[in-house]
C-alpha positions in Angstrom: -10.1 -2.7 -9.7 -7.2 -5.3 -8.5 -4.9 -4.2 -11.4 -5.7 -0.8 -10.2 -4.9 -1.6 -6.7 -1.4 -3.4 -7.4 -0.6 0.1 -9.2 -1.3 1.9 -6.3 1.0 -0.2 -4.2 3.8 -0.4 -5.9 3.0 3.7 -6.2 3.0 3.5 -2.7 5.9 1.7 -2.3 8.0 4.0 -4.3 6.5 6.8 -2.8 7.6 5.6 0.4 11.2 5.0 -0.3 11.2 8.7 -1.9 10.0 9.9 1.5 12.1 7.9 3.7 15.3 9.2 1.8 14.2 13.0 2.1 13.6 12.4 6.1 10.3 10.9 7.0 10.0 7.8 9.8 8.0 5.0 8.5 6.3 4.2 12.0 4.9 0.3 10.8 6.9 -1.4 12.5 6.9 -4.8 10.4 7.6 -2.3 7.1 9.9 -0.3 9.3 11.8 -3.9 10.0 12.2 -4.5 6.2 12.4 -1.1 4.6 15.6 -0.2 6.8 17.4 -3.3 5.8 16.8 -3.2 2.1 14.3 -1.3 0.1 13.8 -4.2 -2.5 13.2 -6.4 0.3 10.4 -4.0 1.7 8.6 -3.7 -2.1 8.8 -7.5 -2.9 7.3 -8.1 0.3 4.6 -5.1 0.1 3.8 -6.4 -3.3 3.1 -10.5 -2.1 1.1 -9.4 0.2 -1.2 -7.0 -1.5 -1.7 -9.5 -4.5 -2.2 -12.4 -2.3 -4.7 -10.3 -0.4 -6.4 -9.4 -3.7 -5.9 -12.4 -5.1 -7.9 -14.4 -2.1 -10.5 -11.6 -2.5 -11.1 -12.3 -6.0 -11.7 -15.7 -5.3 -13.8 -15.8 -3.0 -16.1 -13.3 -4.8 -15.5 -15.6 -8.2 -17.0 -18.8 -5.9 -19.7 -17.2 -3.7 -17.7 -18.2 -0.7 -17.0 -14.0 0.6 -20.6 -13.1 -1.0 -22.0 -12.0 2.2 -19.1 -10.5 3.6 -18.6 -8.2 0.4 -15.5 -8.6 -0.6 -16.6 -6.6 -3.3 -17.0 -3.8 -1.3 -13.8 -4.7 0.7 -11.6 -4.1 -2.7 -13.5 -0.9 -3.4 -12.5 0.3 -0.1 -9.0 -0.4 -0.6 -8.7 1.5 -3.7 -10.0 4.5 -2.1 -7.6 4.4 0.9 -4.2 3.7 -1.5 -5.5 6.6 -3.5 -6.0 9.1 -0.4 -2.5 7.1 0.9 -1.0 8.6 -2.3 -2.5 12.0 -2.1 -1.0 11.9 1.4 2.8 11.0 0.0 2.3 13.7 -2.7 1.0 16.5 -0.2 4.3 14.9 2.3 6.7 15.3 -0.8 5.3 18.6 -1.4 5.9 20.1 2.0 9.9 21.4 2.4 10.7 21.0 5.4 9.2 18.9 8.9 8.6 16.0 6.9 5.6 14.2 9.1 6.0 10.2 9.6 4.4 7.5 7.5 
């Protein structure tokens, strides 16, 4: 589930640059900060934050620390939304022309 996770990030990350290059507005503004001064910048970042973020999850299910706050269920949830987040990038890259914002 994390490794699966990290893929879809970095996905995501690509997907996004591949957007924003074709017209589309990423509207994060903390992404919007680092994407628009360098695009390595914006994936290195995207990337230590979503394995730190995973990373901390893991752990705490590993110890018992997060057991009653499901972090389980919190990384299952995040899988789903990067994959409907790519399935929105493809459908974005798809459409010709009016490209909608990120």
């Amino acid at each position: 589930m994390s490794v699966g996770i990290l893929l879809l990030s970095a996905a995501d990350a690509f997907l996004t640059a591949l957007l924003l290059l074709h017209g589309a507005d990423e509207v994060n503004p903390i992404m919007a900060v680092l994407v628009y001064r360098s695009v390595a910048v914006f994936a290195a970042f995207k990337m230590a934050m979503t394995g730190s973020s995973i990373v901390g999850l893991v752990f705490c299910r590993a110890i018992d620390l997060c057991a009653c706050y499901g972090s389980e269920l919190v990384l299952y949830a995040v899988l789903v939304v990067y994959a409907w987040l790519i399935g929105y990038e493809i459908w974005m890259l798809k459409s010709s022309t009016n490209l909608p914002v990120l």
